[in-house]
C-alpha positions as a Markdown table, in Angstrom:
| # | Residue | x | y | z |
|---|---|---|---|---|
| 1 | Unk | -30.0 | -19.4 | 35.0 |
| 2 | Unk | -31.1 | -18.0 | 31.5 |
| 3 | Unk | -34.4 | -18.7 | 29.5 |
| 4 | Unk | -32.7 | -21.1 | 27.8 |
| 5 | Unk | -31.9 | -23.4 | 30.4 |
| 6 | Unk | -35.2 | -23.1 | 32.6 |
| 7 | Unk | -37.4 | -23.9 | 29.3 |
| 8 | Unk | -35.6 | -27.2 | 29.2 |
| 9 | Unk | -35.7 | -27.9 | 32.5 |
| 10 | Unk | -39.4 | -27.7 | 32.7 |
| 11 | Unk | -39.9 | -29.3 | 29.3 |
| 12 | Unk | -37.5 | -32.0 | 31.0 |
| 13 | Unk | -39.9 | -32.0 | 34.4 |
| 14 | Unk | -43.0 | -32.4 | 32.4 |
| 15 | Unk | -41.9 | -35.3 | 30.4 |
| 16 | Unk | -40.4 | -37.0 | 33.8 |
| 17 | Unk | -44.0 | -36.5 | 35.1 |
| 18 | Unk | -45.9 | -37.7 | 32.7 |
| 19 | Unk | -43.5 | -40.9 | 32.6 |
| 20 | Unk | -43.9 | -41.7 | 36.3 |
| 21 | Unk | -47.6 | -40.6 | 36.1 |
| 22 | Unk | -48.5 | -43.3 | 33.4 |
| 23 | Unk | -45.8 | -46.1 | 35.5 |
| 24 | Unk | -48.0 | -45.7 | 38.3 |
| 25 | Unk | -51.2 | -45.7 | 36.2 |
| 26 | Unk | -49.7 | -49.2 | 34.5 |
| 27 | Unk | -48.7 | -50.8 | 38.4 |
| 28 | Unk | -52.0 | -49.6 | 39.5 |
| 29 | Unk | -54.0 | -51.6 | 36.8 |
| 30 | Unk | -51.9 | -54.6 | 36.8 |
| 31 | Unk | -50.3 | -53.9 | 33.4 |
| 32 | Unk | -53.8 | -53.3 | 31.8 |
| 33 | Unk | -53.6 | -49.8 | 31.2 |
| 34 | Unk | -50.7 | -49.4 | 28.5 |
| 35 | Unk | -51.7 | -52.1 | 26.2 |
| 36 | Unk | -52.9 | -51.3 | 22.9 |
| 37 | Unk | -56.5 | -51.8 | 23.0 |
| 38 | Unk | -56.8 | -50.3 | 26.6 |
| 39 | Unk | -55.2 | -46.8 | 25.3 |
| 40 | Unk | -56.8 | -47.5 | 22.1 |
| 41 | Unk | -60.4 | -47.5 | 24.0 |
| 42 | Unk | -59.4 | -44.2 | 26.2 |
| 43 | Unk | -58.7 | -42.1 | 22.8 |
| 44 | Unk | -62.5 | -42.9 | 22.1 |
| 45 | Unk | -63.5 | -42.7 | 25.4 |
| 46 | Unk | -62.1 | -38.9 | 25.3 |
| 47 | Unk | -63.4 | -38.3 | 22.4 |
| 48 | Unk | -66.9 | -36.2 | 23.3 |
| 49 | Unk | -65.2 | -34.5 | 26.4 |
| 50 | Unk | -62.2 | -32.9 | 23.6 |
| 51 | Unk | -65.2 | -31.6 | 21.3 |
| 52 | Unk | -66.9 | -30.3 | 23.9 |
| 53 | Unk | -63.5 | -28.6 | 25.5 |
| 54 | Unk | -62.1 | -27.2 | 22.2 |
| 55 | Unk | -65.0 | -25.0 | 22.4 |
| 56 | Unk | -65.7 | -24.4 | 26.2 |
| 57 | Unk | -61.9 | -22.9 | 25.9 |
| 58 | Unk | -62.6 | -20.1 | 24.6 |
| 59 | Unk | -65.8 | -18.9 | 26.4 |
| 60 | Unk | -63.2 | -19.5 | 29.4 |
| 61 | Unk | -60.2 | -17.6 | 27.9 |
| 62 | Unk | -62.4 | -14.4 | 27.6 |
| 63 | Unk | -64.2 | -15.2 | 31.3 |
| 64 | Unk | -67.3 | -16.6 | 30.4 |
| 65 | Unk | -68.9 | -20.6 | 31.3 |
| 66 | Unk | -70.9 | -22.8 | 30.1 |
| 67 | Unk | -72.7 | -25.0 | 32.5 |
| 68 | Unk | -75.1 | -26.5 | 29.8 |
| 69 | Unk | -72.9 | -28.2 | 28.2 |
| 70 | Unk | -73.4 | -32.0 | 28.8 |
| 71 | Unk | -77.5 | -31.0 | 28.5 |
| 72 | Unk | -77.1 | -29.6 | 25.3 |
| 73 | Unk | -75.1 | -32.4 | 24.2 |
| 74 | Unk | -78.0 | -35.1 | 25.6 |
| 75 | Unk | -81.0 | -32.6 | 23.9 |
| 76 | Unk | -79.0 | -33.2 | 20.9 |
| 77 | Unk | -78.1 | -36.7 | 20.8 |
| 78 | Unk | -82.1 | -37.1 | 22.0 |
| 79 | Unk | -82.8 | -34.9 | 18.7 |
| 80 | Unk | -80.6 | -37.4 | 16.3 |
| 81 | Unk | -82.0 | -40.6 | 18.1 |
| 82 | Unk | -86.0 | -39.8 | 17.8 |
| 83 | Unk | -85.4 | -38.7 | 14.2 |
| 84 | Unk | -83.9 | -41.9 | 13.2 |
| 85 | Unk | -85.5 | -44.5 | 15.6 |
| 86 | Unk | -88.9 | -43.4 | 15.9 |
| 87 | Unk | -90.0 | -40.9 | 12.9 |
| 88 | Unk | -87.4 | -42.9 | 10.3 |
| 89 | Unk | -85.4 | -40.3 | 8.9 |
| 90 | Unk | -82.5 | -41.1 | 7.1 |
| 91 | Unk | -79.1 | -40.6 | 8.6 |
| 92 | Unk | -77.6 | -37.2 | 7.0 |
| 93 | Unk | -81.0 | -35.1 | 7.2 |
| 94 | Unk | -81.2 | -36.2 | 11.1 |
| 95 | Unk | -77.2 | -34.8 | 11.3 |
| 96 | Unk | -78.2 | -31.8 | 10.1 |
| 97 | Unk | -81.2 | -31.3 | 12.2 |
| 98 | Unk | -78.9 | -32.4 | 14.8 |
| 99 | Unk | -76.4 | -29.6 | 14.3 |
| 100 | Unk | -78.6 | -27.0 | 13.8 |
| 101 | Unk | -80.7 | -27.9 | 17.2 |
| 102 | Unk | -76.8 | -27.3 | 18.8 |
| 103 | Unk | -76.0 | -24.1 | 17.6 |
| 104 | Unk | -79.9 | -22.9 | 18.3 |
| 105 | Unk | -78.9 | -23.7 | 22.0 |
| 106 | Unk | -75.7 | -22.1 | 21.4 |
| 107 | Unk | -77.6 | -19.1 | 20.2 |
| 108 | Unk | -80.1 | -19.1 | 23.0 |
| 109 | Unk | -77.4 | -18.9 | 25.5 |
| 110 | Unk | -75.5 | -16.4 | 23.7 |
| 111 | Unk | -78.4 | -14.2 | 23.1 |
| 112 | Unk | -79.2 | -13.3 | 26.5 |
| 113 | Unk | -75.5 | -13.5 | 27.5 |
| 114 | Unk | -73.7 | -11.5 | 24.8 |
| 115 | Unk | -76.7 | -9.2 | 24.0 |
| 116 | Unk | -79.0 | -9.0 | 27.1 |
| 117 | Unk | -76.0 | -8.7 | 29.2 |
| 118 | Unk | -77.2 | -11.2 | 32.2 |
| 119 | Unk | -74.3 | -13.2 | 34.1 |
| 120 | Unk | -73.1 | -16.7 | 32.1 |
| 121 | Unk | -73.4 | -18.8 | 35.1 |
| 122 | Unk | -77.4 | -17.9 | 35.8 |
| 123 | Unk | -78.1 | -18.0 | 32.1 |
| 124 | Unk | -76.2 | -21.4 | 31.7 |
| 125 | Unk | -77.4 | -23.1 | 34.3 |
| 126 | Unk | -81.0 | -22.0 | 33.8 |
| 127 | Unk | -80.5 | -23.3 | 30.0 |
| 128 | Unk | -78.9 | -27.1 | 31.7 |
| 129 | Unk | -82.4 | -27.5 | 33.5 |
| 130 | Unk | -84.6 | -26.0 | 30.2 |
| 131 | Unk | -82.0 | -28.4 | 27.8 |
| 132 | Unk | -81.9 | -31.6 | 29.9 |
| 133 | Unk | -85.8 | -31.1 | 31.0 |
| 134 | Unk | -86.7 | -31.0 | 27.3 |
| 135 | Unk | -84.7 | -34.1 | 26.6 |
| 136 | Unk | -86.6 | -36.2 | 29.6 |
| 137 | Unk | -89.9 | -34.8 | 28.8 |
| 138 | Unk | -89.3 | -36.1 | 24.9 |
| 139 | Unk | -88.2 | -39.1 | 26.2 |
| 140 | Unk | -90.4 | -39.8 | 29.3 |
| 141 | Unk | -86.5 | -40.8 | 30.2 |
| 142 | Unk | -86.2 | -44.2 | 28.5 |
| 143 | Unk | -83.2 | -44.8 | 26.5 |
| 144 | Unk | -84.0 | -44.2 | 22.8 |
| 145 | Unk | -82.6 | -46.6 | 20.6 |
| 146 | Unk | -81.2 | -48.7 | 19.2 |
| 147 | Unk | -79.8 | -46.6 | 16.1 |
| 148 | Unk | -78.8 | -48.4 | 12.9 |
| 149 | Unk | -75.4 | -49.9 | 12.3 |
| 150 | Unk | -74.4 | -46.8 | 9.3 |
| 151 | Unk | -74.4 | -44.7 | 12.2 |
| 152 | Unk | -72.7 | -46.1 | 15.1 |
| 153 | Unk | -70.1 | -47.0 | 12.7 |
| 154 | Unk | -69.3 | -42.8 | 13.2 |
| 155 | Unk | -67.7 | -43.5 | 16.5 |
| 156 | Unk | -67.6 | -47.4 | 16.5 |
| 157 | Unk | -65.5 | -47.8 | 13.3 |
| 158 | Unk | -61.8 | -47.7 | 12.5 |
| 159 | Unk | -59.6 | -46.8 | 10.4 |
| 160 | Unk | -57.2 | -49.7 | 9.3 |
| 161 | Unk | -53.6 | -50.1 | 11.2 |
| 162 | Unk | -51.4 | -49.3 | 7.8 |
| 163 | Unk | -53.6 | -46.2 | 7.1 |
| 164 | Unk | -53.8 | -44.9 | 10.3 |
| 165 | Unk | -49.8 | -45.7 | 10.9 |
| 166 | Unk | -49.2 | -43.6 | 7.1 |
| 167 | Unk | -51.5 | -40.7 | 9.0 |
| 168 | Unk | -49.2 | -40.5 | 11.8 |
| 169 | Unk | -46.2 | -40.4 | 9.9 |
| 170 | Unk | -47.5 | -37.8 | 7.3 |
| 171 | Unk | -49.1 | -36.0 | 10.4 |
| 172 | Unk | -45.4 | -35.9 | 12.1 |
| 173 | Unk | -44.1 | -35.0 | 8.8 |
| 174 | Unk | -46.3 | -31.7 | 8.6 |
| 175 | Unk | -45.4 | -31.0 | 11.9 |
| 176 | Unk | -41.6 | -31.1 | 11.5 |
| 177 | Unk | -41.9 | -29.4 | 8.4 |
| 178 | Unk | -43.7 | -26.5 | 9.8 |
| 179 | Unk | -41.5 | -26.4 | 13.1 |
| 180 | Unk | -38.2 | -26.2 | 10.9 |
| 181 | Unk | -40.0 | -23.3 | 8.7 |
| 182 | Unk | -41.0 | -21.1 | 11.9 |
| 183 | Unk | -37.5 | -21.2 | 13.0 |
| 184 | Unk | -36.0 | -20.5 | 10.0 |
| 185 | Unk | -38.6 | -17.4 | 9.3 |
| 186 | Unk | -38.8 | -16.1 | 12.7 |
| 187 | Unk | -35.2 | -16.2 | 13.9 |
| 188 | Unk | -34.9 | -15.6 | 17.9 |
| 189 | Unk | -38.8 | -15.7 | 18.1 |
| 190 | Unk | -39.1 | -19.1 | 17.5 |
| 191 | Unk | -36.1 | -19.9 | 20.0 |
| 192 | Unk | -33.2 | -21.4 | 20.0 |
| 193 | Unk | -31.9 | -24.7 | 17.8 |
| 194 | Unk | -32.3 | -26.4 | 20.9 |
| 195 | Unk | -35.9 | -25.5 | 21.4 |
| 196 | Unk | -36.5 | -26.7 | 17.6 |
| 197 | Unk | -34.5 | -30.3 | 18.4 |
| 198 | Unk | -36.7 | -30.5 | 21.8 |
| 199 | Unk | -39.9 | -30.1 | 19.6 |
| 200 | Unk | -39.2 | -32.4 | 17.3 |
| 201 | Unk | -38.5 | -35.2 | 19.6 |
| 202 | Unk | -41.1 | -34.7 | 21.3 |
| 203 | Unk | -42.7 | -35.1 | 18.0 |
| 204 | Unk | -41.4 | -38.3 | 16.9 |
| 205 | Unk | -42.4 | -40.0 | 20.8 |
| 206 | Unk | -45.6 | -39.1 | 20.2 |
| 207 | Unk | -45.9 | -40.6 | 16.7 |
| 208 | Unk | -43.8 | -43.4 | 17.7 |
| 209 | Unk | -46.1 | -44.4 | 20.9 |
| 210 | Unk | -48.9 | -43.9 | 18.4 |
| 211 | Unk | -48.0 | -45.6 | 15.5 |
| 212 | Unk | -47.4 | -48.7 | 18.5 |
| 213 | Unk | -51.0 | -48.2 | 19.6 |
| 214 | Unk | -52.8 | -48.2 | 16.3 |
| 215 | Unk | -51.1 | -50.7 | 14.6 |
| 216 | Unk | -51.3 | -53.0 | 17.3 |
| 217 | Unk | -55.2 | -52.8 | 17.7 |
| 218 | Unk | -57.5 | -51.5 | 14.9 |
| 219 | Unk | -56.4 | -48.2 | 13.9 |
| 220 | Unk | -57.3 | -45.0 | 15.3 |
| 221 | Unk | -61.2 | -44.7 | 16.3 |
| 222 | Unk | -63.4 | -42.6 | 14.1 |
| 223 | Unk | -64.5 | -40.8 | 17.2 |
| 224 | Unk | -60.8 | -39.7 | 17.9 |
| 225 | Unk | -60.9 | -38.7 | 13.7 |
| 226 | Unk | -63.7 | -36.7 | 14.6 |
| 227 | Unk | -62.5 | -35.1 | 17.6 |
| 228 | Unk | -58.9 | -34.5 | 16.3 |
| 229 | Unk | -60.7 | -32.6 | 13.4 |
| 230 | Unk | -63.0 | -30.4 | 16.0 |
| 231 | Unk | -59.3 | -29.6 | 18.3 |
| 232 | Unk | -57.9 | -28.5 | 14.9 |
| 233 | Unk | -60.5 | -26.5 | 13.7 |
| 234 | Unk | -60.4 | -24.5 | 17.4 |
| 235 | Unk | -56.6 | -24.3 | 16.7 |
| 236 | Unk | -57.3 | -22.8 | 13.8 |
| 237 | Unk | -59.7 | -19.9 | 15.1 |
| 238 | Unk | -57.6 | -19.5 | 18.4 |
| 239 | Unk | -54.4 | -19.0 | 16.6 |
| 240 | Unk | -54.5 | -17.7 | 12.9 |
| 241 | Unk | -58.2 | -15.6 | 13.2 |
| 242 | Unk | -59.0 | -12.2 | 14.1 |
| 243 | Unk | -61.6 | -13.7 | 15.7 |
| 244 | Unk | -59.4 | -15.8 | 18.0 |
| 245 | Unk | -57.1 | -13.5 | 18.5 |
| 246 | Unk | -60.3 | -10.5 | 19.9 |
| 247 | Unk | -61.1 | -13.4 | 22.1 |
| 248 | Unk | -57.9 | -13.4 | 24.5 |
| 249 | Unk | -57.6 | -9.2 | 23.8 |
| 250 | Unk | -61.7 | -9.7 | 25.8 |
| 251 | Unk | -60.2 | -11.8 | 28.2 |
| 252 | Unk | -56.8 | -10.0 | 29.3 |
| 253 | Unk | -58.6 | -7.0 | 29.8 |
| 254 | Unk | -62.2 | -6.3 | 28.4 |
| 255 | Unk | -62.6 | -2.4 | 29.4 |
| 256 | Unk | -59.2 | -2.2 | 26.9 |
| 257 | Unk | -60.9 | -4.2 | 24.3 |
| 258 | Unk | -64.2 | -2.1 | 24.3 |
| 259 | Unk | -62.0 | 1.0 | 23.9 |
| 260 | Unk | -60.4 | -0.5 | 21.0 |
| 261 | Unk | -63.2 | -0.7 | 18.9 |
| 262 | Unk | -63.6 | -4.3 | 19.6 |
| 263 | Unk | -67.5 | -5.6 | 19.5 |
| 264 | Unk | -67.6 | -7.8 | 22.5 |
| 265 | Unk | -71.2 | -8.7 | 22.1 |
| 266 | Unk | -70.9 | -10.0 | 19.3 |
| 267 | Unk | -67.8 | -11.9 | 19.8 |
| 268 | Unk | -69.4 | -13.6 | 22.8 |
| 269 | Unk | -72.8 | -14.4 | 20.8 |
| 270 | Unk | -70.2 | -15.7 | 18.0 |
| 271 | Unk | -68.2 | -18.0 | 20.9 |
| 272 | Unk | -71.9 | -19.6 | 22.1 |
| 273 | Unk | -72.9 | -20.4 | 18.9 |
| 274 | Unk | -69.4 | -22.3 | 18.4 |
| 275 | Unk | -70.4 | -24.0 | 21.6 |
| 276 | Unk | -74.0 | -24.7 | 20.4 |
| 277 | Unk | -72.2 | -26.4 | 17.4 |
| 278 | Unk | -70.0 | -28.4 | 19.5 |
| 279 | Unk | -73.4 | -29.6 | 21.4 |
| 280 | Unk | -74.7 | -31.2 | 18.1 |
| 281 | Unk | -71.4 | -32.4 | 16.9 |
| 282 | Unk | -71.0 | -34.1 | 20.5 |
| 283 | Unk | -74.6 | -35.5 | 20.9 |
| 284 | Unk | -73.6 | -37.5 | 17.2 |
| 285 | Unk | -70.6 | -38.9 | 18.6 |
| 286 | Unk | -72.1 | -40.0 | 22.1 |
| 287 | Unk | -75.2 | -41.1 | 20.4 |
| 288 | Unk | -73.3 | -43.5 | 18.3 |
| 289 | Unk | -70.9 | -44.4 | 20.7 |
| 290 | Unk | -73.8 | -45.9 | 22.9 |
| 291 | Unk | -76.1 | -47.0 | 20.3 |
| 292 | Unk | -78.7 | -44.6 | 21.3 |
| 293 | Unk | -79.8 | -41.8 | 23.4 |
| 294 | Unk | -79.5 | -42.6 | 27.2 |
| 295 | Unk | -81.4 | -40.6 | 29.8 |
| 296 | Unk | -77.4 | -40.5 | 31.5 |
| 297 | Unk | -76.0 | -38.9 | 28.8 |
| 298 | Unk | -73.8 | -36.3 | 28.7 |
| 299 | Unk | -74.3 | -36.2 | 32.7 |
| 300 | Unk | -72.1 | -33.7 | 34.1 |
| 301 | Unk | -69.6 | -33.5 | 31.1 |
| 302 | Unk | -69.8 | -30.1 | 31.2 |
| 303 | Unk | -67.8 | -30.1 | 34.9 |
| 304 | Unk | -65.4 | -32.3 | 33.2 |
| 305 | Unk | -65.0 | -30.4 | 30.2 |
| 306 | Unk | -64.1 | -27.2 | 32.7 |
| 307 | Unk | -61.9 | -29.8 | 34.7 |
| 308 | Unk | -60.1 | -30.6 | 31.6 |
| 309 | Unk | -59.9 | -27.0 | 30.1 |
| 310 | Unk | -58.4 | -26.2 | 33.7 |
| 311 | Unk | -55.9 | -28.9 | 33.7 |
| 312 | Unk | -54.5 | -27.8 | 30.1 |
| 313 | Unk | -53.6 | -24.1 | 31.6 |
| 314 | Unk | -56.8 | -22.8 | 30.5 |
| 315 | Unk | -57.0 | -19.6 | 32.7 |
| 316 | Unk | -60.3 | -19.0 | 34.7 |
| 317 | Unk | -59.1 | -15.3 | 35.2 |
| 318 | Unk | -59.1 | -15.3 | 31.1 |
| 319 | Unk | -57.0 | -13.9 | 29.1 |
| 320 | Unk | -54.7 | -17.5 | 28.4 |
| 321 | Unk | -55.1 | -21.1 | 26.9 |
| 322 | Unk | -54.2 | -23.5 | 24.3 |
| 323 | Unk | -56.0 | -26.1 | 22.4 |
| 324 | Unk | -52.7 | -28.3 | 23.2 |
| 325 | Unk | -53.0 | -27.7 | 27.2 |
| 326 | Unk | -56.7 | -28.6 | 26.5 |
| 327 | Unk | -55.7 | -31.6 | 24.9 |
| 328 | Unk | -53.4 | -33.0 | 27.2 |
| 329 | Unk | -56.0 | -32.1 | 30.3 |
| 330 | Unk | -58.6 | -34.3 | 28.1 |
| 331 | Unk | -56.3 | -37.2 | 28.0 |
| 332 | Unk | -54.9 | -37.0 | 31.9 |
| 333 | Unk | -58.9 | -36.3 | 33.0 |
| 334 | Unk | -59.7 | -39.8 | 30.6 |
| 335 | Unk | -56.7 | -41.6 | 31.8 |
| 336 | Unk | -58.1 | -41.0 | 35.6 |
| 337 | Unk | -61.4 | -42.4 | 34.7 |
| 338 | Unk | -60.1 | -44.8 | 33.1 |
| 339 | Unk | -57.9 | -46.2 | 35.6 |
| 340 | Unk | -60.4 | -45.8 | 38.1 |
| 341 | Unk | -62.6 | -48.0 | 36.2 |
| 342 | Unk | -59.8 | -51.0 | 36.1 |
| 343 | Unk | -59.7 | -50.5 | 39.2 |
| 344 | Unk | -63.3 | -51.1 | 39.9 |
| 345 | Unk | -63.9 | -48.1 | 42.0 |
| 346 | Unk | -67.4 | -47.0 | 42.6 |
| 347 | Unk | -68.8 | -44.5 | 40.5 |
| 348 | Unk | -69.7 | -42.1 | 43.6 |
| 349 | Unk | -65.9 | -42.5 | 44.9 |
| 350 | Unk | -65.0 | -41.2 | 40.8 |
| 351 | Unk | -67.0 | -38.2 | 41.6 |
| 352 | Unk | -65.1 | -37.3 | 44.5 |
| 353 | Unk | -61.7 | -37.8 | 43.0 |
| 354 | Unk | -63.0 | -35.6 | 39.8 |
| 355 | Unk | -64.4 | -32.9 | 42.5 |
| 356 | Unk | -60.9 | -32.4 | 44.4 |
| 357 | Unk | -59.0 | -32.5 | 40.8 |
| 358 | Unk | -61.2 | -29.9 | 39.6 |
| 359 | Unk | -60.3 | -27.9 | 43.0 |
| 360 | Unk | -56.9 | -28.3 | 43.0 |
| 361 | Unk | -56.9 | -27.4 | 39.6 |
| 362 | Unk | -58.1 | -24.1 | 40.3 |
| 363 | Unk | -56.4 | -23.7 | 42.6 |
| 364 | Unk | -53.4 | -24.2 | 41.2 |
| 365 | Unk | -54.4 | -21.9 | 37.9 |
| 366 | Unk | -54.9 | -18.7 | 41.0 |
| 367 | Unk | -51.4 | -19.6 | 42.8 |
| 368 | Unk | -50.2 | -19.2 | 39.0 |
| 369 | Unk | -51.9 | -16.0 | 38.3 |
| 370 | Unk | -50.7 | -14.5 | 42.0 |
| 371 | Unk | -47.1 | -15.7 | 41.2 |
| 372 | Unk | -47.5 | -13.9 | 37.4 |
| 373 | Unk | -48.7 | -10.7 | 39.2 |
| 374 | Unk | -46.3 | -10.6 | 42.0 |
| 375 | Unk | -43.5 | -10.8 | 39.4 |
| 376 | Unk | -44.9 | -8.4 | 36.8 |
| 377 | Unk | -44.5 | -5.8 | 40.0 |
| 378 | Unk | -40.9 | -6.8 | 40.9 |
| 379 | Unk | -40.2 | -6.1 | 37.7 |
């Protein structure tokens, strides 16, 4: 069987699973889960976990963690909420603050990882106790709140049905236009007409299914606005940087990298401070989403965000990952929760269930690598 063939076939096996996977979701719910509002409510619900996963990517793609994650996004929705609520700042100067508190974490955690050298996992989960601890000792743990209505409307409001449906449509428009360019410029390294036809049905079910949702509700979610922007902007650096592209040269095979010149201190200071930003950009979003900053927040989101990454095809050997696989783990890790939550299952059982699909996604991601490496020698 050639390339051709077996490309389809698993493009055809994906979309078959994916079908069946959201059937059983629906049956399981009692129809609840694919109605408009319901899936209209999971894109915001998802929408912290994909900033936070657009940037945990690629500290994973060249072997590194972050276990701080979800603290650095509470220390920072704790910054934005006692600015506002209890010293009465206005709104922007309090983002700022916000973001630049992130990326100081980001830098704190880089620091001694890219330059001091010490291990990411002792580093990061040192810096979730210092991060969260900080938060709780601000707070004495009460809830801080409740923030003014101009700034919950950053993940509470929505953009109207006929301009979000317009945004789809010029959105799938880009995306055809740019897939019919690539395989007119780069020939038999695109693929072949079928590939291009495959991609651009693909295309137009997505933008159908969404142009369903959002008309038929409210519009897309600001939070999801937000989020989309953060997942493009790590598209960006991961595909058309020299940055991004040092980033998987580190992770395939670091000794090679060093020998090439390639400062991998720096790079891995630069890819925690991306993080760091992601922590203030997050705690904004989860801040406003609840209307103020809970002692829970942003409680274990970084084991979700890995969960996610893992999902997606994010590699824990490094070295591989896309901000499309991370995507799609976001949504199939939110979809879970949510359906769980229809369900009314307990909140420990969740755990659990989250626990054995982060295993078996790891699991899964080493069977892949053995299989790669096993193959690599036949050949």
């Amino acid at each position: 069987m050639d390339k051709t063939k077996k490309h389809i076939l698993k493009r055809a096996g994906t979309c078959v699973a994916v079908m069946l996977m959201l059937y059983l979701f629906n049956r399981l719910t009692n129809q609840a889960f694919f109605s408009q509002r319901n899936l209209t409510m999971l894109l915001k619900q998802a929408s912290v976990l994909m900033i936070l996963t657009s940037s945990l990517m690629l500290l994973l793609i060249e072997t590194n963690i972050d276990l701080s994650g979800g603290a650095g996004v509470y220390l920072s929705g704790v910054t934005c909420a006692l600015l506002v609520v209890k010293c009465g700042w206005p709104i922007f100067p309090a983002i700022v603050v916000t973001i630049m508190v992130g990326i100081m974490m980001g830098a704190v955690n880089g620091f001694f990882i890219g330059r001091i050298g010490l291990p990411a996992f002792i580093v990061t989960l040192a810096a979730q106790q210092i991060f969260r601890g900080t938060g709780y000792v601000l707070t004495d743990c009460a809830t801080i709140g409740p923030m003014p209505k101009q700034f919950t409307a950053i993940s509470e409001n929505f953009i109207p049905p006929a301009i979000s449906v317009a945004a789809v449509i010029l959105i799938f428009a880009a995306f055809a236009f740019i897939n019919l360019r690539n395989y007119r410029r780069m020939g038999k390294w695109y693929g072949t007409k079928g590939h291009l036809v495959e991609n651009l049905l693909l295309g137009a079910m997505v933008a159908a299914v969404a142009i369903w949702v959002f008309y038929g509700y409210k519009g897309i979610p600001m939070a999801a606005v937000i989020a989309g922007l953060i997942a493009f902007m790590s598209y960006i650096i991961t595909t058309k940087t020299t940055f991004g592209r040092k980033i998987f040269l580190i992770g395939g095979n670091k000794e090679a990298s060093r020998l090439a010149g390639i400062n991998i201190e720096n790079i891995v200071f630069k890819s925690y401070l991306y993080e760091g930003l992601m922590y203030g950009i997050g705690g904004i979003v989860l801040t406003a989403r609840l209307g103020g900053a809970a002692s829970t927040g942003g409680n274990l989101l970084e084991l979700d965000a890995v969960a996610a990454a893992c999902i997606g095809g994010v590699s824990m050997s490094g070295g591989a990952g896309s901000i499309m696989g991370c995507i799609s783990g976001v949504l199939i890790l939110t979809a879970i929760d949510n359906v769980m939550s229809l369900m009314n299952i307990s909140s420990y059982l969740q755990m659990v269930i989250k626990g054995i699909i982060l295993l078996f996604a790891v699991c899964l991601d080493l069977y892949t690598n053995k299989a790669k490496f096993k193959f690599k020698l036949k050949k």
